[in-house]
C-alpha positions as CSV (number, residue, x, y, z in Angstrom):
1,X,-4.1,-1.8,-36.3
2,X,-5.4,0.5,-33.7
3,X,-3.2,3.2,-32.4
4,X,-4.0,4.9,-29.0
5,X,-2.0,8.1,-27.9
6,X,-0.8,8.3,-24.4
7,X,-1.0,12.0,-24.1
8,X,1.4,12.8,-21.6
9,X,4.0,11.2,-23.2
10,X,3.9,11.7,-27.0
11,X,3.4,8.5,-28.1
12,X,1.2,6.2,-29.8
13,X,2.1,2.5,-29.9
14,X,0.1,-0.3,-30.8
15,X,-3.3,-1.5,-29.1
16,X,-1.7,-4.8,-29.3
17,X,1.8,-5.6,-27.8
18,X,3.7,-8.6,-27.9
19,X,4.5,-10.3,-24.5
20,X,7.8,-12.1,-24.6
21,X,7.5,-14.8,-22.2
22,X,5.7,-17.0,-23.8
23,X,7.2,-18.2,-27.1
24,X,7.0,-21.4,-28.4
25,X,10.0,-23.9,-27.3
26,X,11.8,-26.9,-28.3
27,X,12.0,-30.0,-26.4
28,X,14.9,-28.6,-24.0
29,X,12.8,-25.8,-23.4
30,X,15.0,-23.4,-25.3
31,X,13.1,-20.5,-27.6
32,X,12.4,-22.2,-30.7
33,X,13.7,-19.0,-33.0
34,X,12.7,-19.3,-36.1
35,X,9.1,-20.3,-35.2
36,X,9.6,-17.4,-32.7
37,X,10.9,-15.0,-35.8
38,X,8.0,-15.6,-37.8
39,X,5.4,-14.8,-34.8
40,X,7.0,-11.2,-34.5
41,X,7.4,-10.8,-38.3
42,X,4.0,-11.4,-38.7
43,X,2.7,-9.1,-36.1
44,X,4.9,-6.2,-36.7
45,X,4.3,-6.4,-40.5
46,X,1.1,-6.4,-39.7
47,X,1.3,-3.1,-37.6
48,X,2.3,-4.2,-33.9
49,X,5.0,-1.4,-32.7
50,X,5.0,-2.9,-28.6
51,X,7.5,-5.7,-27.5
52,X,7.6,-6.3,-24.4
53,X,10.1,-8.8,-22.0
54,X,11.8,-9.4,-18.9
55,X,15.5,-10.1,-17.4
56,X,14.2,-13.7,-16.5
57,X,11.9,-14.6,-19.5
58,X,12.4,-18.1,-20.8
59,X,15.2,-18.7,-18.5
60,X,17.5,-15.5,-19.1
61,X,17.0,-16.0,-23.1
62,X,14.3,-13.8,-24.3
63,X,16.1,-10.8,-24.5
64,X,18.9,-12.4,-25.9
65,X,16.3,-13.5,-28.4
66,X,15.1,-10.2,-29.5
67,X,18.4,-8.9,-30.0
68,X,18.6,-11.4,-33.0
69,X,15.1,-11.3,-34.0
70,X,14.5,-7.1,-34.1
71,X,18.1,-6.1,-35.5
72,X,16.5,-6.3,-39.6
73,X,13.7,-3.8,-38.1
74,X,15.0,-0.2,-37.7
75,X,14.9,0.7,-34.2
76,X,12.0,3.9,-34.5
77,X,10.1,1.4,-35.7
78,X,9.1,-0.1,-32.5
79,X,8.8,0.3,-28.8
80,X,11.1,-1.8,-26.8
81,X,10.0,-2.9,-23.2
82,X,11.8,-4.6,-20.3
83,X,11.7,-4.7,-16.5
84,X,14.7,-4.1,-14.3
85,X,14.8,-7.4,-12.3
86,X,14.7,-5.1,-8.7
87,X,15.3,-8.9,-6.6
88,X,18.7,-9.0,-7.5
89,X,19.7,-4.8,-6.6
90,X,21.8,-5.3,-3.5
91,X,23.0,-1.3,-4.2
92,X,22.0,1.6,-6.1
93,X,25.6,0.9,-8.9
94,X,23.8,-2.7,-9.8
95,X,20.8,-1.0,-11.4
96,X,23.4,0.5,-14.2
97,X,25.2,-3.0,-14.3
98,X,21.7,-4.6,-15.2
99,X,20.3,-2.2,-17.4
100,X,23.8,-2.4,-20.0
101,X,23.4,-6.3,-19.6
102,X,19.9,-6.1,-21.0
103,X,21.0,-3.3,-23.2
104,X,24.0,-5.6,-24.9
105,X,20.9,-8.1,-25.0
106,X,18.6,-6.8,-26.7
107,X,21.6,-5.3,-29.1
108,X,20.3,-1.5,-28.4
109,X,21.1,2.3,-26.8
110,X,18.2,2.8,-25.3
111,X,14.9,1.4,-23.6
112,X,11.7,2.5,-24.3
113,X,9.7,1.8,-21.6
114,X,11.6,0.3,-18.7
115,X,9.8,-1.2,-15.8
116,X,10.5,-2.0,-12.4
117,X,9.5,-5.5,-12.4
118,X,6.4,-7.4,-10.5
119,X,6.3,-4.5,-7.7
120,X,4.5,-5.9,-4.5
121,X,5.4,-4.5,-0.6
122,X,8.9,-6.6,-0.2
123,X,10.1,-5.3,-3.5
124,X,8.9,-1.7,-3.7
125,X,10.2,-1.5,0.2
126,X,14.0,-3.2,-1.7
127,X,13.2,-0.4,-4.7
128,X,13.5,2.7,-1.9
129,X,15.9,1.4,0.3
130,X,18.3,0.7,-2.7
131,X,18.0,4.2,-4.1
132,X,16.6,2.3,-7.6
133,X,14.5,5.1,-8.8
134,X,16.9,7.5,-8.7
135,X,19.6,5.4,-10.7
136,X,17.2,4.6,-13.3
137,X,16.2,8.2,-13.7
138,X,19.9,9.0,-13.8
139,X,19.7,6.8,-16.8
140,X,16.2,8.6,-18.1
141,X,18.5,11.8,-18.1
142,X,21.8,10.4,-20.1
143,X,18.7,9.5,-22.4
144,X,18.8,5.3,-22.6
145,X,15.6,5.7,-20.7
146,X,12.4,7.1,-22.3
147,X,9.8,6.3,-19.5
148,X,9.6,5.1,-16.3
149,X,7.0,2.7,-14.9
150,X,6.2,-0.6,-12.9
151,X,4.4,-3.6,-13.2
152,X,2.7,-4.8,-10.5
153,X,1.5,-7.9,-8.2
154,X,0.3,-7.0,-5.3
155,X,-2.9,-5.7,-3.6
156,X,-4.8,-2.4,-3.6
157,X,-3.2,-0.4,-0.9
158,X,0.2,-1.2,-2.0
159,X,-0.5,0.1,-5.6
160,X,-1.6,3.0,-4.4
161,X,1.2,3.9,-2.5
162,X,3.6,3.2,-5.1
163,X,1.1,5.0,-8.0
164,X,0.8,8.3,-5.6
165,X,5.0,8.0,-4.6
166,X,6.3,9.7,-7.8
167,X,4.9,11.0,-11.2
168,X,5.0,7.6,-13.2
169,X,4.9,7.7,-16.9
170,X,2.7,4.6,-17.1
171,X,2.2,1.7,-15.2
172,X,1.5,-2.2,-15.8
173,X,-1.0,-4.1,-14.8
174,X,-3.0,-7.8,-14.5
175,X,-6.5,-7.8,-15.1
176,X,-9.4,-9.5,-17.0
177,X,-13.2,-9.7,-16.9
178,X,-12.8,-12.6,-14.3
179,X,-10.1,-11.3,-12.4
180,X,-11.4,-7.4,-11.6
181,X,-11.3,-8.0,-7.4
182,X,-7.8,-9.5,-7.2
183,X,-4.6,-7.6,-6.8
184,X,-5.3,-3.9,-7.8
185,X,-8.2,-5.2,-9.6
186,X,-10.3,-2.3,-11.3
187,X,-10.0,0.0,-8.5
188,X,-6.7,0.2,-9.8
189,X,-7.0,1.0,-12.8
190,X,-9.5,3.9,-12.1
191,X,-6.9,5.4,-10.1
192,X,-4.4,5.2,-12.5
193,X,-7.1,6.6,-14.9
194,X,-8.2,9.5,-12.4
195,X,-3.9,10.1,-12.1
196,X,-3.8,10.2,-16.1
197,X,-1.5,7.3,-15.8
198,X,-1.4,5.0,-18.7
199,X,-1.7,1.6,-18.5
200,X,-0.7,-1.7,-19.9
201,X,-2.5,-4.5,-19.6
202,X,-0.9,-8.2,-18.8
203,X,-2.6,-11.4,-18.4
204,X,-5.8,-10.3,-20.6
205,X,-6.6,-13.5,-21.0
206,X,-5.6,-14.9,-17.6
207,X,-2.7,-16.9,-19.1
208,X,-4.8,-18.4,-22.1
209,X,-7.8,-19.7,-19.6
210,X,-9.7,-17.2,-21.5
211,X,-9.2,-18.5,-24.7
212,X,-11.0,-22.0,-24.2
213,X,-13.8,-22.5,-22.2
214,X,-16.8,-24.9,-21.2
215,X,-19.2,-25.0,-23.7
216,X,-22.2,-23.6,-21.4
217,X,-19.8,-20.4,-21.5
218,X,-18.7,-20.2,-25.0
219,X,-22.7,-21.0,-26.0
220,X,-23.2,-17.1,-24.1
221,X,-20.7,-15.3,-26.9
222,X,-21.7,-17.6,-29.7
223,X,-25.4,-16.8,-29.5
224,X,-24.0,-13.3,-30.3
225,X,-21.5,-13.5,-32.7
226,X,-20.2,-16.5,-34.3
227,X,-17.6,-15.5,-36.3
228,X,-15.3,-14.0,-33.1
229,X,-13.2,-16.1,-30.8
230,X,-13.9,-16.9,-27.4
231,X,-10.2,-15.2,-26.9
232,X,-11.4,-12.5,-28.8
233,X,-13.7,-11.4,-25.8
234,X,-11.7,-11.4,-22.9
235,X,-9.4,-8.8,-25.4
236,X,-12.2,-6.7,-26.3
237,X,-13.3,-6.1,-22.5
238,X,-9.6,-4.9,-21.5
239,X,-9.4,-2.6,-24.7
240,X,-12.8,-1.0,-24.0
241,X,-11.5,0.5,-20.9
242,X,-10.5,3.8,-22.8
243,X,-7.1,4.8,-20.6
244,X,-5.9,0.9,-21.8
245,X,-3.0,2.2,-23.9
246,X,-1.5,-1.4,-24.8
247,X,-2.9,-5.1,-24.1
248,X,-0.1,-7.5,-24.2
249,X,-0.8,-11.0,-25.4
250,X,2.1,-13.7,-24.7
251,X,1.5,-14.9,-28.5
252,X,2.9,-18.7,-28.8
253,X,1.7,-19.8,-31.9
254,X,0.7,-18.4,-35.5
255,X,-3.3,-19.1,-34.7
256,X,-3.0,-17.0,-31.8
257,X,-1.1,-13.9,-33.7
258,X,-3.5,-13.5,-36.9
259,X,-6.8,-14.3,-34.3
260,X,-5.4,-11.3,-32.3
261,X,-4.6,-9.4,-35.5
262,X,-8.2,-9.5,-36.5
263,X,-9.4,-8.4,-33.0
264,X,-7.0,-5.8,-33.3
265,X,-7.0,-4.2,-36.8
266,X,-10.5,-3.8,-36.6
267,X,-11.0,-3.0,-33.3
268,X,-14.9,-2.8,-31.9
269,X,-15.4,-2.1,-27.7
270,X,-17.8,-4.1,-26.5
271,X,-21.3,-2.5,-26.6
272,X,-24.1,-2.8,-23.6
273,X,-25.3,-6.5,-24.7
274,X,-21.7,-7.8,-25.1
275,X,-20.8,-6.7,-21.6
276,X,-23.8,-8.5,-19.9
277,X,-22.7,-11.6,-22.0
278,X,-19.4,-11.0,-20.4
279,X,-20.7,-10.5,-17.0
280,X,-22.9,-14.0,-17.2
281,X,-19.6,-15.7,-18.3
282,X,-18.0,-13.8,-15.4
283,X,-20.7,-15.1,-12.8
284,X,-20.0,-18.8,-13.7
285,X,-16.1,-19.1,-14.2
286,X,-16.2,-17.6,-10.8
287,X,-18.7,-20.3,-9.2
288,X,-16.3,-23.2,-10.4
289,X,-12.6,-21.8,-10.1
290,X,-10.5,-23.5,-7.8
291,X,-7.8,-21.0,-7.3
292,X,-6.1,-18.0,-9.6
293,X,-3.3,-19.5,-11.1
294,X,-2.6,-18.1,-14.7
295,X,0.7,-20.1,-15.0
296,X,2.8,-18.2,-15.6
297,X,5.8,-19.8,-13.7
298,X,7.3,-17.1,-11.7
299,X,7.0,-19.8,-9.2
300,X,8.9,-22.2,-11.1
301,X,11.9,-23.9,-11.0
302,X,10.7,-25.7,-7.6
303,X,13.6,-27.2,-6.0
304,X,11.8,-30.2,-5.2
305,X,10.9,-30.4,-8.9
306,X,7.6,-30.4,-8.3
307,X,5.2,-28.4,-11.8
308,X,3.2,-26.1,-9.9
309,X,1.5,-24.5,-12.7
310,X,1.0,-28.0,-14.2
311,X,-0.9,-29.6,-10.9
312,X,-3.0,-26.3,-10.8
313,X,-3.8,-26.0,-14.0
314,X,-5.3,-29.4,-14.1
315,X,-6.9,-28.8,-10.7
316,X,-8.4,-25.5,-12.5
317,X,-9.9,-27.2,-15.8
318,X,-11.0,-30.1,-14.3
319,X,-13.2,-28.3,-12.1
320,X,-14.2,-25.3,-14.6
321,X,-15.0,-27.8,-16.9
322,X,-17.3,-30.2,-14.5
323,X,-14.6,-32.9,-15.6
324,X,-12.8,-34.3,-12.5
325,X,-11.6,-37.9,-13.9
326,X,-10.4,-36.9,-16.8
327,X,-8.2,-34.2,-14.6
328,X,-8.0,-37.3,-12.2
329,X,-6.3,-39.4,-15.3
330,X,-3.9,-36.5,-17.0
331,X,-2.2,-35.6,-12.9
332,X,-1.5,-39.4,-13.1
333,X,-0.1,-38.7,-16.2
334,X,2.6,-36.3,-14.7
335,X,5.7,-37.9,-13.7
336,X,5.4,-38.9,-10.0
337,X,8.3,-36.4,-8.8
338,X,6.1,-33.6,-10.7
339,X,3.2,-34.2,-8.9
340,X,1.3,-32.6,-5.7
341,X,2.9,-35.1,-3.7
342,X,6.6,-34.6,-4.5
343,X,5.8,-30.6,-2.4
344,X,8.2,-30.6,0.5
345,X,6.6,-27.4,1.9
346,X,9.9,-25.3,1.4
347,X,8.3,-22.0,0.6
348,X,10.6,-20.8,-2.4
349,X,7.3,-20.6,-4.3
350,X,5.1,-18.9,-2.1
351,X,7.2,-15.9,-2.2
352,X,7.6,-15.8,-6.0
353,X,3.6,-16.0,-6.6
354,X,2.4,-12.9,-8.1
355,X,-1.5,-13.9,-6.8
356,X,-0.2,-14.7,-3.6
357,X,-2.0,-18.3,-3.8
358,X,-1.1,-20.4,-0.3
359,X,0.9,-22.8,-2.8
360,X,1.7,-25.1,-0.5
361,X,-2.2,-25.9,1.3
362,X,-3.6,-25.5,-2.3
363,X,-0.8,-28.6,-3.6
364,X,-2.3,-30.5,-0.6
365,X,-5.9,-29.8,-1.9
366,X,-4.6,-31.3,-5.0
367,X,-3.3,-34.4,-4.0
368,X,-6.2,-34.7,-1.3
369,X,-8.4,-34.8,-4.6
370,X,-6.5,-36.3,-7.1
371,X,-4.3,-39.0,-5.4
């Protein structure tokens, strides 16, 4: 497994780092565990020391989860992640209430690396006014915090601000070879890099889009190298970046963990003819994209019941992949009160969005095409 330091703080976690929101589920949507336990056995036998989650993941259960799933593995082992969920601070005393809820979770003394979660204007602005950095550093100090950082969703000037406010320990970020202009985008990370900030990197793969693609694009990295996975590449580009300290990957299947295992244990940047490859891939992904959903569901439950990700991620492949009646046939597969249609333009979602899509115009575009 590859091992890079982050200097400043003394530590040297795994390349690779397992993303917690994403495990496989059962048909009620609950974490299926023991296909769940054998994902993480496998990676951290196999030298992953990262876990990462979140207060909300899979519905208020994935910490719960990881409790159970870490308590055979001793706890120097591993670094331990998870976010403070800053939407639900009304005042500074809540911050402590949280963190011993997901403490008692998690069945542990002490976070390593606790976030404040999916940081854009409304939330750092509900961060300072609440007094939140302060109580979690008062936690830092009692020692049940190691480091302080954010994750972020928001754009450029807004990550700046909240990157230059304090001395951060790290900081976490989205980005992929498609996605280098929105939110922070690279201009981000170089500032983070400039700040010797280190970062961790979340939606490599832009929410598995990455991992399967047209076969005009996959044709570019196969003329190069057979043997790799499509995935492979879009993991390769984010590691390359040298102040890349961790690269999450939401692993929900065993394919998925040993593919990333391989990328990982024998770890290769890209070199000068792999980039261009990257950058022709880059030019037509763009050219047929309809909008940046990843799908990850922070959007989600809509109270109309309407599957945002769902209509958008058909919308998406249908176009990237030239095939609009197929995408035509499976959106008339979704149940009619899941569908484009079913939007009653409430806003709940729009607010949630962590790419800022105009949810509500784009389900309209949807049904305009589709119904």
């Amino acid at each position: 497994m590859e091992y890079r330091e982050m200097e400043k703080l003394g530590v040297k976690p795994s390349l690779l780092g397992f993303g917690c929101m994403r495990f496989p589920t059962r048909e009620d949507k609950s974490i299926d565990e023991e296909k769940s336990q054998a994902l993480l056995d496998k990676a951290i036998n196999n030298g992953l020391t990262y876990i990462d989650t979140a207060y909300p993941y899979h519905e208020k259960s994935s910490e719960e989860f990881l409790g159970r799933a870490l308590s055979k593995y001793n706890r120097e082992s591993y670094y331990l992640a998870t976010k403070l969920p800053v939407w639900l601070v009304e005042e500074p005393s809540d911050v402590r209430k949280y963190f011993e809820e997901q403490c008692k979770n998690l069945n542990t003394d002490y976070i390593d690396f606790y976030l404040f979660h999916a940081l854009g204007r409304d939330r750092w602005d509900s961060v300072k006014k609440h007094q939140m950095i302060e109580a979690v550093e008062k936690l830092r100090d009692e020692g049940k915090i190691r480091f302080i950082g954010f994750s972020f969703h928001d754009e450029y000037p807004v990550f700046e601000e909240i990157l230059t406010y304090r001395e951060w320990d790290f900081c976490q970020i989205q980005l992929n070879y498609v996605d280098t202009n929105i939110q922070q985008g690279m201009k981000g990370y170089e500032l983070a890099d400039r700040l010797g900030i280190p970062v961790i990197i979340m939606e490599p793969a832009k929410g598995g889009a990455l991992a399967k693609l047209p076969e005009k694009m996959e044709s570019i990295f196969y003329e190069i190298d057979k043997e790799r996975s499509v995935a492979s590449w879009a993991f390769r580009y984010i590691a390359t970046l040298p102040n890349v300290k961790v690269v999450l990957s939401g692993m929900s299947d065993m394919q998925q963990v040993e593919d990333n295992l391989k990328t990982f244990n024998d770890f290769e940047p890209l070199n000068p003819s792999e980039m261009e490859a990257i950058q022709k891939v880059t030019q037509i992904y763009r050219s047929r994209q309809m909008n940046d959903c990843t799908g990850c569901n922070y959007c989600m439950p809509c109270p109309f019941g309407v599957n945002i990700p769902g209509n958008f991620g058909i919308w998406n492949q249908g176009s990237i992949y030239e095939d609009l009646e197929r995408a035509k046939e499976k959106y008339h597969r979704l149940d009619e009160g899941k569908r484009a249609t079913a939007c009653q333009e409430c806003g709940a979602c729009e607010s949630q969005c962590p790419q800022s899509i105009p949810i509500i115009n784009d389900l309209k575009r949807v049904a305009l095409q589709f119904e």
